[in-house]
Backbone as a ProteinNet text record, in pm:
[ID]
protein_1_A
[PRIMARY]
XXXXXXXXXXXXXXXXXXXXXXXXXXXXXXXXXXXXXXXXXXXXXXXXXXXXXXXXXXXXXXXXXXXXXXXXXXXXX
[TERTIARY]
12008.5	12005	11887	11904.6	11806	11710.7	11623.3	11487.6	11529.7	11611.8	11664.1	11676.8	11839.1	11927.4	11859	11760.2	11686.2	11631.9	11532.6	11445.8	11557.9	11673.5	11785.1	11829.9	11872.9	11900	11768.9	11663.9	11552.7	11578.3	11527.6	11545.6	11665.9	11782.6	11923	11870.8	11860.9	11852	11737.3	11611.4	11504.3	11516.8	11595.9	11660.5	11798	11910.6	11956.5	11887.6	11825.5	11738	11664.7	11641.5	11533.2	11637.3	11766.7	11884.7	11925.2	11932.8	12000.6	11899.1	11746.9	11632.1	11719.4	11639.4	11674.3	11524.5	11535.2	11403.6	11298.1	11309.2	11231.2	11111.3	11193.9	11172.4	11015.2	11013.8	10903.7	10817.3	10787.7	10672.7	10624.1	10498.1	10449.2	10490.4	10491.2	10525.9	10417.2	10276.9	10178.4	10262.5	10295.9	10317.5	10459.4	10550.8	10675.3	10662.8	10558.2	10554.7	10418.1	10379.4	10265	10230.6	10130	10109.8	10016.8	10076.9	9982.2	9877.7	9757.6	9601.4	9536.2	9436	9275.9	9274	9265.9	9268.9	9355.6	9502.2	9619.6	9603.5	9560.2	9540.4	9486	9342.8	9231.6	9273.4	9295.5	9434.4	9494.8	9610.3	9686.6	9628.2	9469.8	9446.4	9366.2	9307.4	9252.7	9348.6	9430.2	9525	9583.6	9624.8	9597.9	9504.3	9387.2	9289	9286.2	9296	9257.6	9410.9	9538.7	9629.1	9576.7	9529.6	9472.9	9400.4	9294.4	9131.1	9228.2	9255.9	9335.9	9427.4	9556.3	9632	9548.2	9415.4	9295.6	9250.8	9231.8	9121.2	9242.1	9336	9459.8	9486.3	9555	9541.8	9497.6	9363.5	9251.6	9208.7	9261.3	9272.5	9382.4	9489.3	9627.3	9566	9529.8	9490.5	9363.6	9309.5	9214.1	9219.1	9333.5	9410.9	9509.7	9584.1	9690.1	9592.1	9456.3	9417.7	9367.3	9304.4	9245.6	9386.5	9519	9627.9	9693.1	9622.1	9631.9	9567.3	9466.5	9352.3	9356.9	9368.6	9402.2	9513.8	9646.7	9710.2	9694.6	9627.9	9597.8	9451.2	9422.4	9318.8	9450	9508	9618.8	9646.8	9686.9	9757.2	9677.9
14600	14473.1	14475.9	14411.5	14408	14319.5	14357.6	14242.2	14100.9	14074.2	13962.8	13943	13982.9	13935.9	13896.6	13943.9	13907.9	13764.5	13754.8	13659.1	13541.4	13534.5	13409.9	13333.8	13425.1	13434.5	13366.5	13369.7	13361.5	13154.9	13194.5	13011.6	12924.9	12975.6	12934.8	12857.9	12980.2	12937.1	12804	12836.9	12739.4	12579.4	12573.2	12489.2	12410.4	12485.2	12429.4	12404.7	12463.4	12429.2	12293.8	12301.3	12160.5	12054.8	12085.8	11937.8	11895.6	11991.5	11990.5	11920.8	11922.2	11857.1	11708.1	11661.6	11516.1	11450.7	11296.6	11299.6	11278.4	11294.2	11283.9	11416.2	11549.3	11629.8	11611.7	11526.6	11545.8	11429.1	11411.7	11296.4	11307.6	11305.5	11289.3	11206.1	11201	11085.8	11001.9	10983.2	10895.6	10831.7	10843.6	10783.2	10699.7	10742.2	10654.3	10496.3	10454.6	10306.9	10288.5	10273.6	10210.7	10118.6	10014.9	9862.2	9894.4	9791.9	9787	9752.2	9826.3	9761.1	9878.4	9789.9	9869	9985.8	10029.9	10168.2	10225.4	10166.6	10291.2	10325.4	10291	10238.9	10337.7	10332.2	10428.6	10582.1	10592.3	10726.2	10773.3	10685.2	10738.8	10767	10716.9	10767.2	10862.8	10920.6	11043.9	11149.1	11125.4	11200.8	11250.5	11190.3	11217.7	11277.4	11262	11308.3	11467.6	11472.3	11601.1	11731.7	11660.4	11728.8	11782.9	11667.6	11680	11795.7	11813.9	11905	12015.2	12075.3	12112.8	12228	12131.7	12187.3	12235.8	12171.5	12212.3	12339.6	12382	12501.3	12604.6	12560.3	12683.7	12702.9	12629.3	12652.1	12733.7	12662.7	12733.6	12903.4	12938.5	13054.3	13145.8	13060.1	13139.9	13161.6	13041.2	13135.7	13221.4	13231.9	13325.2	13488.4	13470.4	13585.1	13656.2	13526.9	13586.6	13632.3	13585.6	13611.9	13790.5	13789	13938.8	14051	13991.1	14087.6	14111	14013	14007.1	14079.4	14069.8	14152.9	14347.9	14378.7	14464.8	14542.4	14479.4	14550.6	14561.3	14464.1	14468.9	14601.1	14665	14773.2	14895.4	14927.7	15001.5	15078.4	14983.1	15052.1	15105.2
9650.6	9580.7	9483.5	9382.3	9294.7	9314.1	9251.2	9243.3	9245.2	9116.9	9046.5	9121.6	9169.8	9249.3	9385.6	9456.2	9539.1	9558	9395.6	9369.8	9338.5	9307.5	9295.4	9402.8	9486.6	9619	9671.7	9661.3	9793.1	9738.1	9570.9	9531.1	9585.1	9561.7	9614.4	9716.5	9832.5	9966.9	9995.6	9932.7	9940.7	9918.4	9764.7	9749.9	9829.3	9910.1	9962.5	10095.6	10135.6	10280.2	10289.8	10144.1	10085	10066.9	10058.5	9979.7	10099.1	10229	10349.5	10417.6	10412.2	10540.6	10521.8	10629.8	10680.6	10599.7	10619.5	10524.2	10624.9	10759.6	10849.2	10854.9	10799.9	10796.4	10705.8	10557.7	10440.6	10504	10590.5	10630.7	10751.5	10856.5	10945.8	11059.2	11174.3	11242.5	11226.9	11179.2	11193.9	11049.3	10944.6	10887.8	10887.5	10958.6	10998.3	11005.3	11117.7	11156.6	11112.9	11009.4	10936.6	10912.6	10938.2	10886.9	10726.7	10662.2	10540.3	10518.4	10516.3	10564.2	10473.2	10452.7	10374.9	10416.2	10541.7	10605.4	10521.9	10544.1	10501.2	10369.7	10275.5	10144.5	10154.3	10202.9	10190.9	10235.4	10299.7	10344.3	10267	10232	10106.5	9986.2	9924.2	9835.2	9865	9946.1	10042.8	10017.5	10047.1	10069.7	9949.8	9840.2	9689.2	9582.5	9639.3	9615.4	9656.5	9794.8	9826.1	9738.6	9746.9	9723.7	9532.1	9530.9	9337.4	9349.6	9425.3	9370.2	9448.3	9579.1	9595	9485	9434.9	9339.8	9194.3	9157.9	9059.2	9061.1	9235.7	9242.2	9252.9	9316.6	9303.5	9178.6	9053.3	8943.5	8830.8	8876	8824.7	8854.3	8977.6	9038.8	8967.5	8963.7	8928.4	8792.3	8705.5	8576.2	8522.9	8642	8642.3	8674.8	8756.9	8801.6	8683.4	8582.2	8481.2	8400.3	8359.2	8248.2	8279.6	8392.6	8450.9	8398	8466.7	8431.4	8301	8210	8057.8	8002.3	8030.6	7992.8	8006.8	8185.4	8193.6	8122.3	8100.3	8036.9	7886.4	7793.9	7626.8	7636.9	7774.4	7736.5	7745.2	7871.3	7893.7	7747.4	7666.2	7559.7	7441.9
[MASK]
+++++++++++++++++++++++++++++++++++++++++++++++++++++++++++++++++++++++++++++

């Protein structure tokens, strides 16, 4: 099997695995029966926060990493 054909296949599957969860599946049980209060508030934007700086420093990584493999190959030639 080919690469491709590999790498299509792996999304396919990911994606239907993801259309098929239940939605119980994308949430915590602490968050199921929640009252609406200052706390939760404060949580949920905690929780936003961290997913932000988080998804920032990964980012920031990934393009620190493309630029190294950019680089390396514009000496290559």
């Amino acid at each position: 099997m080919s690469t491709r054909l590999r790498r299509i296949t792996g999304w396919m599957s990911g994606v239907a695995v993801w259309l098929a969860a239940d939605a119980a599946l994308f949430a915590c049980p602490i968050c199921f029966q929640f009252e609406e209060s200052a706390v939760t508030d404060g949580v949920m934007a905690a929780v936003v926060v961290l997913v932000g700086v988080t998804s920032g420093v990964l980012g920031g990584f990934g393009a620190f990493i493309v630029r190294f493999v950019k680089r390396s190959r514009s000496l290559e030639r």
